[in-house]
C-alpha positions as CSV (number, residue, x, y, z in Angstrom):
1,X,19.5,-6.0,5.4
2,X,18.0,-8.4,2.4
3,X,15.3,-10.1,1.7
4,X,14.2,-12.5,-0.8
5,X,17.8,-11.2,-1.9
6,X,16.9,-7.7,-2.1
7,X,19.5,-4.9,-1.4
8,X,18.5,-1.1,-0.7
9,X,20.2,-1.0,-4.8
10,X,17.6,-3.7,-5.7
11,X,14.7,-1.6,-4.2
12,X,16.0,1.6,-5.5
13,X,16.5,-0.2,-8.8
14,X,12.6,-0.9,-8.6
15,X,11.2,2.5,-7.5
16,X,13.2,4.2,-10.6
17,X,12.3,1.5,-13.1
18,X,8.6,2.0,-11.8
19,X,8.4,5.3,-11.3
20,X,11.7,7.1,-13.1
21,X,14.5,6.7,-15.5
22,X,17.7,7.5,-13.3
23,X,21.5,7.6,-13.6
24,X,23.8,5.7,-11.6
25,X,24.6,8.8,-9.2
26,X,20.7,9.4,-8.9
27,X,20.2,5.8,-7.4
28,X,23.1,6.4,-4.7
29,X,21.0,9.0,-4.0
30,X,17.8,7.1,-3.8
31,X,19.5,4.2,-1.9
32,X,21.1,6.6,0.9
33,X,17.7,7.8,1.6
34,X,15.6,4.1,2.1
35,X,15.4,2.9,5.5
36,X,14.9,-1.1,6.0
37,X,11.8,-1.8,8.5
38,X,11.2,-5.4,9.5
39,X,7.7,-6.4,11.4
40,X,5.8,-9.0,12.6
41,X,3.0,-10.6,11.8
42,X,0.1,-8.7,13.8
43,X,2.5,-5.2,14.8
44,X,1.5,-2.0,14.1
45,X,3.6,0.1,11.7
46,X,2.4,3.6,12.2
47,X,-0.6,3.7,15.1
48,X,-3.5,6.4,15.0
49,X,-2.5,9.4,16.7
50,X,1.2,9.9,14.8
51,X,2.2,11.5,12.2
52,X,3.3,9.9,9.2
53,X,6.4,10.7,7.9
54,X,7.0,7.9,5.2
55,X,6.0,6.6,1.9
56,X,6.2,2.7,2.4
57,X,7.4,0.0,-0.3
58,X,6.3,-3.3,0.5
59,X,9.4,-5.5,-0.4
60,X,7.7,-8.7,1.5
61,X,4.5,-9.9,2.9
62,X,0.8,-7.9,3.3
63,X,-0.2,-4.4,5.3
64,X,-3.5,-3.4,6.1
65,X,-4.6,0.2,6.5
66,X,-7.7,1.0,9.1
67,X,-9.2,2.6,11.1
68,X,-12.3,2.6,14.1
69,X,-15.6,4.1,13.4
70,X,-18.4,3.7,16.3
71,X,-16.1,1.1,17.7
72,X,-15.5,-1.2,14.6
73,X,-12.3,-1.7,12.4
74,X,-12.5,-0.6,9.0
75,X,-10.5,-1.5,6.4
76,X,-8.9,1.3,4.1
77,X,-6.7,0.0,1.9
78,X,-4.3,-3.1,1.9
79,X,-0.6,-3.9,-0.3
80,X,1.3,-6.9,-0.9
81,X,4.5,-6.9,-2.4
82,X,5.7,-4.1,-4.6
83,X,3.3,-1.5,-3.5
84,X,3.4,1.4,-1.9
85,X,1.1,2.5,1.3
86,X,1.2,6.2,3.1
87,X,-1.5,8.2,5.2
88,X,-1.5,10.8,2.6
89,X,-3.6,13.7,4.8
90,X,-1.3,13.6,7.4
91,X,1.9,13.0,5.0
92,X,1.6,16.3,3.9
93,X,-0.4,17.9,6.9
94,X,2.1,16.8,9.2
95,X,-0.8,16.2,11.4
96,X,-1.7,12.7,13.9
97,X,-3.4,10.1,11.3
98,X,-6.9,8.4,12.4
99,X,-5.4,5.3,10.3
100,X,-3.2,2.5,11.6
101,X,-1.1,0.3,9.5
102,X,-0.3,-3.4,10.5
103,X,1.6,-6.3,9.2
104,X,-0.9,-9.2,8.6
105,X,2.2,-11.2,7.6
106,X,5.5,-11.4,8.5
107,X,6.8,-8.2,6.2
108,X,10.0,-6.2,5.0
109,X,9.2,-2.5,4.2
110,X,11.8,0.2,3.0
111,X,10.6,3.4,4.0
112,X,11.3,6.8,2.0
113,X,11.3,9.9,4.3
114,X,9.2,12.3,3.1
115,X,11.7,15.6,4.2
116,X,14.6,13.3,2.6
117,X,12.4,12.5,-0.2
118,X,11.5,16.2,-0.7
119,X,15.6,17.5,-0.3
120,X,16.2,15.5,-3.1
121,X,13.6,16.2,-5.3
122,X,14.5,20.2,-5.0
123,X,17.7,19.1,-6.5
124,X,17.0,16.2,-9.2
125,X,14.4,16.5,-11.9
126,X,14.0,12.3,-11.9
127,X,13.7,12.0,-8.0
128,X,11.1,14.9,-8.2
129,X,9.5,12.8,-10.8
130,X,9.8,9.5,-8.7
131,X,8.0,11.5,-6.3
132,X,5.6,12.7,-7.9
133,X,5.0,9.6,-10.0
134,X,4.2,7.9,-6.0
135,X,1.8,10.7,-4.8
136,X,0.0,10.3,-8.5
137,X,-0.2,6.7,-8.6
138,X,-1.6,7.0,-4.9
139,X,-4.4,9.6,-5.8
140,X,-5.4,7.2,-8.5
141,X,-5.9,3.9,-6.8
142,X,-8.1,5.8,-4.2
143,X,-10.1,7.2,-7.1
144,X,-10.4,4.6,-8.5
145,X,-11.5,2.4,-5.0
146,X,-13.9,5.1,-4.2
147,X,-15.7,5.4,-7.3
148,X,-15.7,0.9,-7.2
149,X,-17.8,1.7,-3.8
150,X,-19.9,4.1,-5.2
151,X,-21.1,2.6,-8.2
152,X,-20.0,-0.7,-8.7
153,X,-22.2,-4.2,-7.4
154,X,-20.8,-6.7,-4.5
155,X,-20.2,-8.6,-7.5
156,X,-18.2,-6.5,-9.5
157,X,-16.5,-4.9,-6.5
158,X,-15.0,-8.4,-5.8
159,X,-14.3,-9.2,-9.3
160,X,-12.1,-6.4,-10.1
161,X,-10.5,-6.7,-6.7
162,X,-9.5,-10.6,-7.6
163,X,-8.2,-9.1,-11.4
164,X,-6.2,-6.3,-9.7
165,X,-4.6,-7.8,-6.5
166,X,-4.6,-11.7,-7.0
167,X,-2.6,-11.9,-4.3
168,X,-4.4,-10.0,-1.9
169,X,-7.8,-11.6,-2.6
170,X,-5.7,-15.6,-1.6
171,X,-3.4,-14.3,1.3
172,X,-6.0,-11.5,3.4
173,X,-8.3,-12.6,5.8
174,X,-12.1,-12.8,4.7
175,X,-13.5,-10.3,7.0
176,X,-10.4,-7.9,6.2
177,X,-11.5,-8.3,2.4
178,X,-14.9,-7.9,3.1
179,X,-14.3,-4.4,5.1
180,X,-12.3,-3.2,2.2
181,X,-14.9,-4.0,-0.7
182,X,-17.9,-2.4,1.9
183,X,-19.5,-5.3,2.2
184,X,-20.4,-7.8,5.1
185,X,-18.5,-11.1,5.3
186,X,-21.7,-13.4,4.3
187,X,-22.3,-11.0,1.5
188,X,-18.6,-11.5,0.6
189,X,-19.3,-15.3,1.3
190,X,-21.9,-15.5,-1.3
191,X,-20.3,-13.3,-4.2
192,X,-17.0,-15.6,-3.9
193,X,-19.5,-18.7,-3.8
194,X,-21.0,-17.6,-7.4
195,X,-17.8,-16.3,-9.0
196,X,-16.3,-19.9,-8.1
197,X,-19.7,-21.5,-9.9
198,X,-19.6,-19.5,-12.9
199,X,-15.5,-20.2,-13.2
200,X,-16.7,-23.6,-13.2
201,X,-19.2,-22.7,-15.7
């Protein structure tokens, strides 16, 4: 399968350049271990109640992560291209997830098994690296989300969301935006209202 031209090589070629410097026989390695998954706009990609057993690379399109609390959707975390989702408690728990991840566009994924992942790493310093490079990189950005929720104003939530995913803030839906920044969609409504006005300032 390709997309947007994209071979398994191309995405392999990505994920080392991103994550790892590696030789040519350490991205057969990494090739022969991606699997291609194609979706639809609106299907579900891993449903609450299974385990996950990928790391996901978004080649094309937008996933949302979320999940229901007293009967409403939350959103968790969303990724456009060239980013990587997982549902990190159960990744390594190997326990059912309370998330769900969906395609809110059309969207190619190549999936990296975690126990193909983890054979290789045992065997290759740079794919152990890759690896770990991933799980880091993961930590981080939900660090770095939880602490925005915590401590940072409506405002500035929405501000560094538009600096840090441009594409996310033009291509999500309002009210999936608005879940993910903790805030209600009027609230949301009004902060994009006044960072529009002082743009124009």
């Amino acid at each position: 399968m390709t997309a947007l031209g994209l071979t398994p090589r191309d995405v392999a070629r990505e994920l080392a350049r991103r994550y790892s410097t590696m030789t040519h026989d350490e991205l057969d390695v990494l090739e022969s271990i991606l699997v291609p998954l194609k979706y639809q706009k609106g299907e579900i990609i891993l449903k609450e109640g299974e385990v996950c057993k990928n790391i996901y690379w978004v080649v094309k399109g937008l996933i949302r992560q979320f999940y229901y609390k007293n009967g409403k959707e939350l959103t968790e975390y969303m990724a456009t291209e060239n980013n990587i989702c997982m549902c990190i408690e159960s990744l390594f728990k190997e326990e059912p997830t309370h998330l769900q991840i969906m395609a809110l566009e059309p969207t190619i994924i190549y999936a990296l098994p975690k126990a193909s992942l983890e054979q290789e790493a045992m065997k290759n310093v740079n794919i152990q690296m890759l690896y770990r490079k991933i799980l880091e990189e993961s930590l981080i950005f939900s660090q770095i989300h939880a602490d925005m929720l915590r401590f940072e104003s409506a405002q500035d939530r929405y501000a560094k969301l538009v600096k840090r995913s441009p594409q996310l803030v033009l291509r999500a839906p309002l009210v999936y935006i608005a879940s993910y920044l903790q805030m209600t969609p009027e609230t949301l409504s009004r902060v994009r209202t006044s960072a529009l006005l002082d743009d124009r300032g």
